[in-house]
VOTOR-713184 format. One record per residue: residue in one letter; residue number from 1; y, z, x of N, C-alpha, C, O, CB in turn. Coordinates in steps of 0.2 Angstrom, whole numbers, always signed. Each point is the difference from the previous one (the first is absolute). Glycine has a CB too. Layout:
// VOTOR-713184
NODE   res     n     n_Y     n_Z     n_X    ca_Y    ca_Z    ca_X     c_Y     c_Z     c_X     o_Y     o_Z     o_X    cb_Y    cb_Z    cb_X
NODE     A   NUM       Y       Z       X       Y       Z       X       Y       Z       X       Y       Z       X       Y       Z       X
...
END
This chain:
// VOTOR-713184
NODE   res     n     n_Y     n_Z     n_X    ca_Y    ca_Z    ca_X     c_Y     c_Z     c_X     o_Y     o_Z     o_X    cb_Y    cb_Z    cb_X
NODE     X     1     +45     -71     +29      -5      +0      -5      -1      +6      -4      -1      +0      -6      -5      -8     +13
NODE     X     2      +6     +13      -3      +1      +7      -3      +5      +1      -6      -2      +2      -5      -1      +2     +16
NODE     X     3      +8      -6      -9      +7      +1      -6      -2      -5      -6      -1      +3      -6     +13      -2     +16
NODE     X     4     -14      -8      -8      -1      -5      -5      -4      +3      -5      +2      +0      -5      -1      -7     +12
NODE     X     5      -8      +9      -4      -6      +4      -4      +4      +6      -5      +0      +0      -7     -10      -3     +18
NODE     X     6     +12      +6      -9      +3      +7      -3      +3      -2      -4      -1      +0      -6      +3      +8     +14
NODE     X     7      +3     -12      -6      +7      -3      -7      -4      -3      -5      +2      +0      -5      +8      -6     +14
NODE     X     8     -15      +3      -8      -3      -3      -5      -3      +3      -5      -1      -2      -6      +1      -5     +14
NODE     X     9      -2     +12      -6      -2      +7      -7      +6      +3      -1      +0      +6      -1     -13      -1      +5
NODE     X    10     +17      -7      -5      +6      +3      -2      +1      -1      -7      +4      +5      -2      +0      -5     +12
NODE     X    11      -5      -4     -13      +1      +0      -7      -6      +5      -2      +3      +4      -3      +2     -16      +2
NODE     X    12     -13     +15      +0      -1      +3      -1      -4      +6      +4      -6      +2      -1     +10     -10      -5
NODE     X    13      +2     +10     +11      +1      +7      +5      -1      +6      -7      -5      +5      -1     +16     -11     +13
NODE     X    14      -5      +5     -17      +4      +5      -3      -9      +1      -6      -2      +6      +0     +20     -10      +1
NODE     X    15     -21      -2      -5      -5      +2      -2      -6      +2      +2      -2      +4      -4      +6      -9      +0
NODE     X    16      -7      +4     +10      -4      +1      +3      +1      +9      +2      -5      +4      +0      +4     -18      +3
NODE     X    17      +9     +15      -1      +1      +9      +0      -1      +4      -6      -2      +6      +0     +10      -8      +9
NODE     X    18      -6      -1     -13      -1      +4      -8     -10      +0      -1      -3      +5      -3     +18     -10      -4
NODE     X    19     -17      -1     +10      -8      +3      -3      -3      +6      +8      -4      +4      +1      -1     -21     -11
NODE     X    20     +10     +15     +13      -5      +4      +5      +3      +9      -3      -3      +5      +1      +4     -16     +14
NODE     X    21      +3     +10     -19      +4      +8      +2      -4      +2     -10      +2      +5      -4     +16      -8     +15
NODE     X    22     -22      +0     -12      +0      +0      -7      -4      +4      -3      +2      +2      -6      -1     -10      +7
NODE     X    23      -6     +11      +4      -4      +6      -2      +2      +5      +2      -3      +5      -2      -4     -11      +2
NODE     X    24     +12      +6      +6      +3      +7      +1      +6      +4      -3      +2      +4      +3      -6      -9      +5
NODE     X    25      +5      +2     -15      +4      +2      -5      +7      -7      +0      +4      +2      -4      -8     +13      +6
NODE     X    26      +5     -21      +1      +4      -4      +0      +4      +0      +6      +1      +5      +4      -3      -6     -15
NODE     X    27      +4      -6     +11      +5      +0      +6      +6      +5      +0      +2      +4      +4      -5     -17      -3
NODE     X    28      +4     +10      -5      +6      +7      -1      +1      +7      +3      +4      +2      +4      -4      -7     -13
NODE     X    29      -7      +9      +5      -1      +6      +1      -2      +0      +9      +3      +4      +5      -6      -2     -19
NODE     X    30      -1      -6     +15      +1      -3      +9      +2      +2      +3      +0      +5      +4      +0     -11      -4
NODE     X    31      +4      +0      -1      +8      +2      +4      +5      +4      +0      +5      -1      +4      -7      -6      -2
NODE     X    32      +1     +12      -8      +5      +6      -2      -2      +4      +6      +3      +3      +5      -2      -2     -19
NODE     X    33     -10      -1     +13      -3      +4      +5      +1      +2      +8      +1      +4      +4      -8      -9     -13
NODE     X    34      +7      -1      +9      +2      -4      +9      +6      +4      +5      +1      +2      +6      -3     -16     -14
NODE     X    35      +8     +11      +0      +6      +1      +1      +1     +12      +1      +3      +2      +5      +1     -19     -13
NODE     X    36      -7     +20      +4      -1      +7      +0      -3      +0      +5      +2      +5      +2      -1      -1     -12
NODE     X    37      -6      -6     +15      -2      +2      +5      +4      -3      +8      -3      +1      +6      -7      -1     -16
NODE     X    38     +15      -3      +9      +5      +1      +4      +3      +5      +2      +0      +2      +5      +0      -9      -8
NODE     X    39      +2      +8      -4      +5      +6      +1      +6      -1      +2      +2      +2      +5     -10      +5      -3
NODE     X    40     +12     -11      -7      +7      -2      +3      +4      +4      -3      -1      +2      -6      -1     -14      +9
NODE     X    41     +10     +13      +4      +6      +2      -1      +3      +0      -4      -3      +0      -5      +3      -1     +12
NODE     X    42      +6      +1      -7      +7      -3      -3      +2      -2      +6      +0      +4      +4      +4      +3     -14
NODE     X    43      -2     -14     +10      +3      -3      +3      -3      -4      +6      +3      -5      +2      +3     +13      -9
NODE     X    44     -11      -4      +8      -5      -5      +5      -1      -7      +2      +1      -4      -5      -5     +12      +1
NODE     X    45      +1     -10     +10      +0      -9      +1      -7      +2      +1      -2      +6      +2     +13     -14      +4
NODE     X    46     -13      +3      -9      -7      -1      -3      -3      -9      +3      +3      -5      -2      +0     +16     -11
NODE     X    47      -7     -11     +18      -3      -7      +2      -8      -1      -3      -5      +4      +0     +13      -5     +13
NODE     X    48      -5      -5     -15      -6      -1      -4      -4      -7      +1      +0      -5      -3      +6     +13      -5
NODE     X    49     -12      -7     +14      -2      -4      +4      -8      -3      -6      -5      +2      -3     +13      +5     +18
NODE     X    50      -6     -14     -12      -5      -4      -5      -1      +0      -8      -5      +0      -4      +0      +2     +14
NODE     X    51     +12      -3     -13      +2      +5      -7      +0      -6      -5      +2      +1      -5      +6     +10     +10
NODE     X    52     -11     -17      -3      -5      -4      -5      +9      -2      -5      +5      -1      +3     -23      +9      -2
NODE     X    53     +17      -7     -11      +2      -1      -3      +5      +6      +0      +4      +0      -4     -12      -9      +0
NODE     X    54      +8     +16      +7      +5      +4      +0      -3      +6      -6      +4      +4      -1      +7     -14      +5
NODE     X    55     -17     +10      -8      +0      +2      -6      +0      +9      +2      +3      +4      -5      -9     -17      +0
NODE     X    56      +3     +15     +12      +2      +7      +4      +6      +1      +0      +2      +6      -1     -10      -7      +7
NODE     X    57     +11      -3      -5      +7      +1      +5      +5      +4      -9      +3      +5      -2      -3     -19     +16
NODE     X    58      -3      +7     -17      +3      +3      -8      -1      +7      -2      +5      +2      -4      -8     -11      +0
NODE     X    59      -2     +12      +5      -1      +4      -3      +3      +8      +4      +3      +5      -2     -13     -14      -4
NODE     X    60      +8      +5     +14      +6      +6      +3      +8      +1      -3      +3      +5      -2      -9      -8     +13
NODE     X    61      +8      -3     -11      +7      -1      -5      +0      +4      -5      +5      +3      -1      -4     -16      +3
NODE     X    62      -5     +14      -6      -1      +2      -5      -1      +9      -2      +0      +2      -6      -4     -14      +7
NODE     X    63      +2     +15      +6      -2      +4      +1      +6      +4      +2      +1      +6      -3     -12     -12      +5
NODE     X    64     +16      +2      +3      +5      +6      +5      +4      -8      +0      -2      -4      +4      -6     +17      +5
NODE     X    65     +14     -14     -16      +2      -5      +3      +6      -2      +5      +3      -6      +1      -9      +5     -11
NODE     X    66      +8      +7     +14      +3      +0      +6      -3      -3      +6      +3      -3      +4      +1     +12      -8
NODE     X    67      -9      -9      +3      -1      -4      +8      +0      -6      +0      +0      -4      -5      -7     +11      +8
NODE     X    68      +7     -10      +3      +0      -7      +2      -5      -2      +5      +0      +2      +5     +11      -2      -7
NODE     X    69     -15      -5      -2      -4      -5      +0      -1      -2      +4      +5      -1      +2      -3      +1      -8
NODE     X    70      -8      -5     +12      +2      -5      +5      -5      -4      -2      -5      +3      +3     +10      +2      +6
NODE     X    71      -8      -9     -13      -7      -2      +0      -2      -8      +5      +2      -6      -1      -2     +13     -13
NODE     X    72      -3      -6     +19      -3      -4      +5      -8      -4      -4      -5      +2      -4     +12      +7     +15
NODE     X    73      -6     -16      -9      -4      -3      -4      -2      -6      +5      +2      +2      +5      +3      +2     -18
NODE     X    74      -9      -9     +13      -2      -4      +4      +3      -7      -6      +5      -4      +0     -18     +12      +9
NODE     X    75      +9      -7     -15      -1      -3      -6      +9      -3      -3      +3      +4      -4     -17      +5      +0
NODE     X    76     +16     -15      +6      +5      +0      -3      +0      -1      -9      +5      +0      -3      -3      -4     +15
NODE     X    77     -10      +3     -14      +0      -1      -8      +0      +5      -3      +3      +1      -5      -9      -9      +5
NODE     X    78      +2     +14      +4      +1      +6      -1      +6      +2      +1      +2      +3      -6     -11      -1      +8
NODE     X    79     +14      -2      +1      +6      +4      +2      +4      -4      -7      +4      +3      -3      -5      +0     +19
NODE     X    80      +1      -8     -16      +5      -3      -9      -1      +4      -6      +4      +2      -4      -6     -15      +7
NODE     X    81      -7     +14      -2      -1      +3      -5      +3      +7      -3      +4      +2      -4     -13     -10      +8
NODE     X    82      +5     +11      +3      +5      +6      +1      +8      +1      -2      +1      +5      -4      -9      -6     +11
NODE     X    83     +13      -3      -5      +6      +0      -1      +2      -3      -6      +6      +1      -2      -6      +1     +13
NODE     X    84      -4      -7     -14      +2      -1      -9      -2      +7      -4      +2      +1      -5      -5     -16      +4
NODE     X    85      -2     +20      +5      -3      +5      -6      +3      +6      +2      -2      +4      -4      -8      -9      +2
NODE     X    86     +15      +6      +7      +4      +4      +0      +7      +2      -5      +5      -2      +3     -11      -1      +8
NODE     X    87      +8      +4     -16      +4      +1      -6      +7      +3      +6      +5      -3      +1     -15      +7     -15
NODE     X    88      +8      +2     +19      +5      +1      +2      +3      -1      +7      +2      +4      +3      -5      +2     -11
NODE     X    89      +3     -12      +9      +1      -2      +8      +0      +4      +5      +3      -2      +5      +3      -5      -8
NODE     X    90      -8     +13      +3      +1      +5      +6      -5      +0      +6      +0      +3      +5      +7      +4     -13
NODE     X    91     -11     -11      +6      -6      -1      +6      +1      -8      +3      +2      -6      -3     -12     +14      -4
NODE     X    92     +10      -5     +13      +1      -6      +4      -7      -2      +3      -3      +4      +4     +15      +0      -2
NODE     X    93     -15      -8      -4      -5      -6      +4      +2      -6      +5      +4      -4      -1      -9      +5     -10
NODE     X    94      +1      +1     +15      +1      -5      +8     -10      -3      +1      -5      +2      -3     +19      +9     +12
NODE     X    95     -13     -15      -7      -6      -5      +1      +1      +1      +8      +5      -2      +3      -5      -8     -15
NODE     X    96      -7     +14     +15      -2      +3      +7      -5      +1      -2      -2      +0      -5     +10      +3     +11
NODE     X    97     -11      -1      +1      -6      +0      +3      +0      +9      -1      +5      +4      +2      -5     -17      +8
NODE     X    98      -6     +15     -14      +0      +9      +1      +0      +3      +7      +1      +6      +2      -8      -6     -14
NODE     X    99      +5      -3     +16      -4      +1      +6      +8      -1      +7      +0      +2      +6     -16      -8     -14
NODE     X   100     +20      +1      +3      +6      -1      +4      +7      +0      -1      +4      -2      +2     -11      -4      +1
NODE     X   101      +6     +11     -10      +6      -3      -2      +7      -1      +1      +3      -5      -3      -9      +8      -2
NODE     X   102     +10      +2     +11      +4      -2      +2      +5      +3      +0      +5      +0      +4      -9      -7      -5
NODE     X   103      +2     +13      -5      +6      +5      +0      -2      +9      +5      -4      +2      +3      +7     -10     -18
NODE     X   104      +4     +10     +13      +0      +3      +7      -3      +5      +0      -2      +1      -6     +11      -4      +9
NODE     X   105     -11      +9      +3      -4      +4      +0      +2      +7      -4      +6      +0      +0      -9      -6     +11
NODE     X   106      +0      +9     -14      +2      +7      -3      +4      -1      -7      +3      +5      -2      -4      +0     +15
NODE     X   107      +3     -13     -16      +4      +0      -4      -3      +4      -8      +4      +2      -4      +2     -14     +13
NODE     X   108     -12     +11     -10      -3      +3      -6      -1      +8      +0      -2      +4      +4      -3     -16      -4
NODE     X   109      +7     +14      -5      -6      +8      -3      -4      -1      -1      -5      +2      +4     +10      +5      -9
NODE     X   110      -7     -14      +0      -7      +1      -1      -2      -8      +1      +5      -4      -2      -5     +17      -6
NODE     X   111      -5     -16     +10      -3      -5      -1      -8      +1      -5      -3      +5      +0     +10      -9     +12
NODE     X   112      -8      -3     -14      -4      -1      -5      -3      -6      +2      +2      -5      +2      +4     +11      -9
NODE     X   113     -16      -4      +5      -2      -7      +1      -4      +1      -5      -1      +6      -2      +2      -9     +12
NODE     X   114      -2      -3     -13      -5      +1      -9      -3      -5      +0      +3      -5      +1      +3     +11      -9
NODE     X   115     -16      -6      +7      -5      -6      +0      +2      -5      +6      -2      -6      -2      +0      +8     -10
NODE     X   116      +5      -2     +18      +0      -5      +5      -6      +0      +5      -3      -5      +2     +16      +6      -5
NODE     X   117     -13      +5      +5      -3      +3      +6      -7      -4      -1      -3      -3      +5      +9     +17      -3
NODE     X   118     -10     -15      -7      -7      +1      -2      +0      -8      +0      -5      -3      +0      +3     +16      -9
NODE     X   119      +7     -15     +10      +0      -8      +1      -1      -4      +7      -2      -6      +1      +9      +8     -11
NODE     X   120      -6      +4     +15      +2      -5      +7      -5      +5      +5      -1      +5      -2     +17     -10      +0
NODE     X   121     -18      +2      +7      -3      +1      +4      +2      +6      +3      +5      +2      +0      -8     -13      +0
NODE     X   122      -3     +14      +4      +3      +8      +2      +5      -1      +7      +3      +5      +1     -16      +3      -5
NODE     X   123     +14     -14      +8      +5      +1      +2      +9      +1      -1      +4      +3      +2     -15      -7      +2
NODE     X   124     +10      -1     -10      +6      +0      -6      +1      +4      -2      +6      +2      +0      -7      -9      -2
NODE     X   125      -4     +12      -1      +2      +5      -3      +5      +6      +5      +4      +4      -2     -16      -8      -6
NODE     X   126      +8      +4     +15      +2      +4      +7      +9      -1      -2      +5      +4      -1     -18      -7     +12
NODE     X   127     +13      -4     -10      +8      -3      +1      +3      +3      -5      +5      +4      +0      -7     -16      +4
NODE     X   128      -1      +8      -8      +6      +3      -9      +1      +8      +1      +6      +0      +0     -13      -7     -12
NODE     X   129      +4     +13     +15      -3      +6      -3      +5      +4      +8      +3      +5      +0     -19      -9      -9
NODE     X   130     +16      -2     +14      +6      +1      +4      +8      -1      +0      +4      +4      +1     -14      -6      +3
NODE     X   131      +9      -4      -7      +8      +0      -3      +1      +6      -4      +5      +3      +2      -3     -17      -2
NODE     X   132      -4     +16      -5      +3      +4      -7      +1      +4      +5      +6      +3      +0     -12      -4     -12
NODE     X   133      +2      +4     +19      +1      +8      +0      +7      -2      +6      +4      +4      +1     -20      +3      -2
NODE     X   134     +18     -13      +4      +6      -3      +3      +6      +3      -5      +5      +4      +2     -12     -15      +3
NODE     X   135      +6      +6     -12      +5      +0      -5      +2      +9      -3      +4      +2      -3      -9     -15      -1
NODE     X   136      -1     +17      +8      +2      +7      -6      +3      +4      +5      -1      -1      +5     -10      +3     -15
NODE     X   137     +16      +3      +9      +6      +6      +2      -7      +2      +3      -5      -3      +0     +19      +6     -10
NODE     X   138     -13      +2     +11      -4      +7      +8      +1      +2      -9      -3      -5      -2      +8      +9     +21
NODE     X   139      -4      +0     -23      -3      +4      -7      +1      -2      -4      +1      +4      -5      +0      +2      +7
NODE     X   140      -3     -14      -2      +0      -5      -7     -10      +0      +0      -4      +3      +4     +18     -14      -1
NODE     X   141     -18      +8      -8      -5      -1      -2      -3      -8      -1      +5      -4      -1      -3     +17      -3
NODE     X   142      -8     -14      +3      -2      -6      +1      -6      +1      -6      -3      +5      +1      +7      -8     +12
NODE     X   143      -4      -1     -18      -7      -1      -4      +1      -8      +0      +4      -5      -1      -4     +16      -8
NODE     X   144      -9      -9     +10      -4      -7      -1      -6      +2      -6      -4      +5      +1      +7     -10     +13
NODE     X   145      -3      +1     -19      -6      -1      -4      -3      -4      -1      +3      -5      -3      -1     +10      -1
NODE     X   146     -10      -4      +6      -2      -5      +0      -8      +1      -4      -2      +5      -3     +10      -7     +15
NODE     X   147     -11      -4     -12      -8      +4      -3      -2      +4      +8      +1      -1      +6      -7     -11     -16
NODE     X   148      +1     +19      +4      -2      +4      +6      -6      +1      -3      -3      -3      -5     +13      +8      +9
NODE     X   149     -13      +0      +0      -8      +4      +0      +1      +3      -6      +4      +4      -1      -6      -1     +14
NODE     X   150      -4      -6     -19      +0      +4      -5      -6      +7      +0      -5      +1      +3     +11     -11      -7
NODE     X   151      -5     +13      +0      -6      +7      -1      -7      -3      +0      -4      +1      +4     +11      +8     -13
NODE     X   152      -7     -14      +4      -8      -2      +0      -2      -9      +1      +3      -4      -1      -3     +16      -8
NODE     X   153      -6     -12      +9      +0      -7      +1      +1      -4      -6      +1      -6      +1      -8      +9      +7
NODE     X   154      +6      +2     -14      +1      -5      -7      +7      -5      +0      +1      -6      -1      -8     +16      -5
NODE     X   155     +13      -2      +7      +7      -4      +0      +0      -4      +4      +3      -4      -2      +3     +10      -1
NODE     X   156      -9      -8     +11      +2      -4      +3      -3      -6      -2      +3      -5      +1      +1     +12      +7
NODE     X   157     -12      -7     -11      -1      -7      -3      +5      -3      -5      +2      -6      +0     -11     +10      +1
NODE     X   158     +11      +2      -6      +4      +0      -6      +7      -8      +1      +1      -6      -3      -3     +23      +2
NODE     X   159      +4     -11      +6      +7      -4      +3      -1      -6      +2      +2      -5      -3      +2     +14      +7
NODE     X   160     -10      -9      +4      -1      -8      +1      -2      -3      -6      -2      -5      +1      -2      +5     +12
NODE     X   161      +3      +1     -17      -4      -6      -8      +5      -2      -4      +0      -5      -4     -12     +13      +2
NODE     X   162     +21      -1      +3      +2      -4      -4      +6      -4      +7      +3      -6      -2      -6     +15     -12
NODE     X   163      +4      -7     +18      +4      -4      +3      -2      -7      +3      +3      -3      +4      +1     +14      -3
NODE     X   164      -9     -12      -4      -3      -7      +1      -4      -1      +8      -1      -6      +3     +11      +2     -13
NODE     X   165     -12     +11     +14      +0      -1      +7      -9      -6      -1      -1      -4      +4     +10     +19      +2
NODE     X   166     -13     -13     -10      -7      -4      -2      +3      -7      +0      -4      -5      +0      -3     +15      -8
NODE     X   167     +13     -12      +8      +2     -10      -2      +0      -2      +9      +3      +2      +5      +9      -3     -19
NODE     X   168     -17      -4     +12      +1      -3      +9      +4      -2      +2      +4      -3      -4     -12      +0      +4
NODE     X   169     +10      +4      +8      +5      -3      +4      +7      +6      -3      +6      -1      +1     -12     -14      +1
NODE     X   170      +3     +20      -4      +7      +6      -3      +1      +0      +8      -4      +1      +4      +0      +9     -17
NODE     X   171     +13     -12     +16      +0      +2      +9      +2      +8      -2      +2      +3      +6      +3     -17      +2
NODE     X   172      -4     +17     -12      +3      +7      +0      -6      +3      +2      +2      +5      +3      +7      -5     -13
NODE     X   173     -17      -2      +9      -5      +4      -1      -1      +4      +7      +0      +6      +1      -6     -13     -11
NODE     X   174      +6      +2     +15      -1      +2      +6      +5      +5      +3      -2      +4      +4      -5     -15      -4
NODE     X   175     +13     +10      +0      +5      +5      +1      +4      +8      -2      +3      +4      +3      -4     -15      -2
NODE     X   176      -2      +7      -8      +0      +8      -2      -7      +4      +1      +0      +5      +3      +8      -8     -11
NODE     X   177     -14      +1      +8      -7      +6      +3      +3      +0      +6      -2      +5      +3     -11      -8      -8
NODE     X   178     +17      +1      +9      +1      +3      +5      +4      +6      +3      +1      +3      +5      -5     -12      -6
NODE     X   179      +7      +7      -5      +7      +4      +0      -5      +8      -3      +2      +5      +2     +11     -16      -5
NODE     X   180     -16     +10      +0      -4      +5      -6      -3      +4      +5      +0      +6      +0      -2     -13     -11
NODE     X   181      -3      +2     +17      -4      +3      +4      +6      +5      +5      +0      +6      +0     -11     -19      +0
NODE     X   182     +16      +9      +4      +4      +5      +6      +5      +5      -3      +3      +4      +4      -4     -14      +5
NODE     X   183      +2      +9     -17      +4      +6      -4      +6      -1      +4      +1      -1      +5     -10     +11      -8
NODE     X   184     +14     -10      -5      +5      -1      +2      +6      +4      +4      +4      -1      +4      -8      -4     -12
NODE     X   185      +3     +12      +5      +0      +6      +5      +0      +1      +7      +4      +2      +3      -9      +0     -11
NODE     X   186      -1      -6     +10      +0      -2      +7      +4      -4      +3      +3      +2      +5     -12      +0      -7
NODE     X   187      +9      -9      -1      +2      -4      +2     +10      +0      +1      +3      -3      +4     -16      -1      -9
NODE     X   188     +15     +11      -1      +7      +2      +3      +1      +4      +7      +3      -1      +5      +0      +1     -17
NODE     X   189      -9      +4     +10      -1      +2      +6      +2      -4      +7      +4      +1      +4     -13      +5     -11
NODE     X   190      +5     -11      +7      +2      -3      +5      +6      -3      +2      +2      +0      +6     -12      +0      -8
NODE     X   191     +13      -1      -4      +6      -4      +0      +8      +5      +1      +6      -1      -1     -15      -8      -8
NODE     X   192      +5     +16     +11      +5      +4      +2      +2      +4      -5      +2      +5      +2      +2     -14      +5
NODE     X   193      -5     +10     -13      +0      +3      -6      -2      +6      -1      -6      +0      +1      +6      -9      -3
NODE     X   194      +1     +14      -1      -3      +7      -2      -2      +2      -5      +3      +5      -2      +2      -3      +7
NODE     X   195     -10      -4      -9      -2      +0      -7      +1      +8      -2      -1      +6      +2      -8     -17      -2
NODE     X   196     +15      +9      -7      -1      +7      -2      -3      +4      -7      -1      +6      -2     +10      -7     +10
NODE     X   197      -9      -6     -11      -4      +2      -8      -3      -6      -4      +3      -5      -1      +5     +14      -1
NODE     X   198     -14      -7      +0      -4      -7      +0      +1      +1      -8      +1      +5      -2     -10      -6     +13
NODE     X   199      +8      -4     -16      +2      -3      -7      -6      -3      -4      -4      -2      +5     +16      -1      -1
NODE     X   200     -14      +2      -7      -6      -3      -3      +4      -2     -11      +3      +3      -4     -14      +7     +17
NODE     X   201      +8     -15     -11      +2      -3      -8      -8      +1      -4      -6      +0      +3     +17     -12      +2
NODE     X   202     -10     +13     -10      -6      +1      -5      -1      -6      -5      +4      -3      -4      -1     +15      +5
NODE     X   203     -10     -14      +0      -7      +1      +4      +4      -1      +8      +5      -4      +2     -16      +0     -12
NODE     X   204      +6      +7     +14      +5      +0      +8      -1      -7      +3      -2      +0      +6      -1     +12      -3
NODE     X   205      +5     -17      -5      -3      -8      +3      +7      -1      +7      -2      -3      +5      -4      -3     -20
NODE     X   206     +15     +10     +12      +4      -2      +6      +1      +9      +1      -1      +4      -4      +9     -17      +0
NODE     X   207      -7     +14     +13      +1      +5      +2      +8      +1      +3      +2      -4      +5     -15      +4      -3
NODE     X   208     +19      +3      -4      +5      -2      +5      +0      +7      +4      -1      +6      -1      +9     -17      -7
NODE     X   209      -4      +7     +16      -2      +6      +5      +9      +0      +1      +3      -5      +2     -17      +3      +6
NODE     X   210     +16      +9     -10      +8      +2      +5      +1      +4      +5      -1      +6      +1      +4      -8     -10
NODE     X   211      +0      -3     +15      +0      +3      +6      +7      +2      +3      +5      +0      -4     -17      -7      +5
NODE     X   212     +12      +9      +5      +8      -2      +2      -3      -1      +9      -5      +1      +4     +16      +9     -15
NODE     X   213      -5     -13     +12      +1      -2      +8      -2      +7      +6      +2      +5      +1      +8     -16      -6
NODE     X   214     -13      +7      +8      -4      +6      +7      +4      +0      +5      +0      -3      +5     -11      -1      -7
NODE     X   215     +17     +10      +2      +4      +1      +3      -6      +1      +8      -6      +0      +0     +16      +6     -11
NODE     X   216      -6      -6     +17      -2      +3      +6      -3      +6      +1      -4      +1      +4     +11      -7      -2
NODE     X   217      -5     +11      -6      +0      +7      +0      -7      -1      -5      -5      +3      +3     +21      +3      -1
NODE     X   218     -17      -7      -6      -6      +2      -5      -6      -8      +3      -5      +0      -3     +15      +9     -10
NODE     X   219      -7     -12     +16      -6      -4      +3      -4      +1      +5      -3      -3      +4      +8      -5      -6
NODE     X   220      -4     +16      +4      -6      +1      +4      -6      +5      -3      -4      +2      +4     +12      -4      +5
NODE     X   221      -7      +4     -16      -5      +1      -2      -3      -5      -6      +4      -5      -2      +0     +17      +7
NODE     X   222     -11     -12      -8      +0      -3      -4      +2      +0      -7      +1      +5      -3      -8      -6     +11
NODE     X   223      +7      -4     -12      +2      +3      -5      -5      +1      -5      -6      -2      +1     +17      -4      +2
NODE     X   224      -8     +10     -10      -4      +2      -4      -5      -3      -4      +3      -5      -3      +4     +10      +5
NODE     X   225     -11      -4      -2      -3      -4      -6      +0      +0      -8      -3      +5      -3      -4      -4     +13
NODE     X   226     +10      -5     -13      +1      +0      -7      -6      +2      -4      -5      -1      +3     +15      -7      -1
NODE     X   227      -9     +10      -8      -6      +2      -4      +1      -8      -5      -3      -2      -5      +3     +19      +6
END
């Protein structure tokens, strides 16, 4: 019922992200953004879990076009979409579970998650936020962006007013305050993760956190707290 529901906003997945990204200078500039807060290689594998129509993954392409691609998706409407809007076939989309996907341990530098988290319940999110740190090398990194804690109460009205969270039965509403309430930060924390620099889009409505995997040796103290 889950896949059904999702597939079915798939024709306007791609519109609905340009008005969400609209006031933050456009989608585009977004996910130029997104993709520089990676900080990808030459040549790097890059997994890119819950990656919707791929419009991220583009812009990494775009960015450092040596690397290679993995984008995991649940959404088979999304994942077509994705792969008609790719010009250069070098991303590969597979239809899995972020939380299972299947591929092997340590095979990424970097994994990527963008606007998924704020959708699924905080157990899900644990799961998702576990596989990435599965998928990344011992000195690969992990970003996730998601909506975060903003400076004042105005932006965060701002934001819920324009992301439509005030429309009844929104199911995003309740998932994301909660993600907002336990901080995403934390919640890598938990998930084994070492946050190492926190990102903020202007006005601050998305926060992205980059972390890397919690070796043995540095999991016995705590980790830093990002500004």
């Amino acid at each position: 019922m889950q896949e059904i529901l999702y597939g079915s906003g798939s024709s306007v997945y791609d519109v609905f992200a340009r008005w969400v990204f609209w006031p933050l200078g456009g989608e585009t500039a977004c996910r130029a953004l997104f993709a520089s807060w990676l900080a990808v290689e030459p040549d790097q594998r890059v997994a890119s879990l819950c990656c919707g129509t791929g419009s991220t993954d583009r812009a990494l392409l775009e960015r450092e076009p040596t690397v290679s691609i993995v984008g995991v998706d649940l959404g088979r409407a999304q994942l077509a979409r994705a792969t008609r809007k790719d010009p250069t076939g070098k991303i590969e989309y597979r239809r899995g579970d972020a939380a299972a996907t299947g591929l092997a341990d340590g095979e990424f530098d970097r994994v990527l998650i963008v606007g998924a988290l704020q959708e699924m319940p905080r157990s899900c999110r644990r799961a998702v936020l576990e596989e990435a740190r599965r998928l990344c090398t011992p000195d690969g990194r992990v970003l996730a962006v998601e909506i975060g804690r903003t400076r004042s109460r105005w932006s965060s009205l701002c934001r819920g007013a324009w992301l439509l969270h005030w429309v009844p039965g929104n199911p995003e509403v309740a998932t994301t305050r909660d993600l907002v309430a336990s901080s995403l930060q934390s919640e890598m924390e938990v998930a084994g993760l070492e946050p190492l620099e926190r990102f903020t889009t202007e006005p601050d409505w998305f926060e992205g956190i980059l972390a890397r995997t919690r070796t043995a040796s540095r999991a016995r103290r705590p980790a830093a707290r990002v500004a």
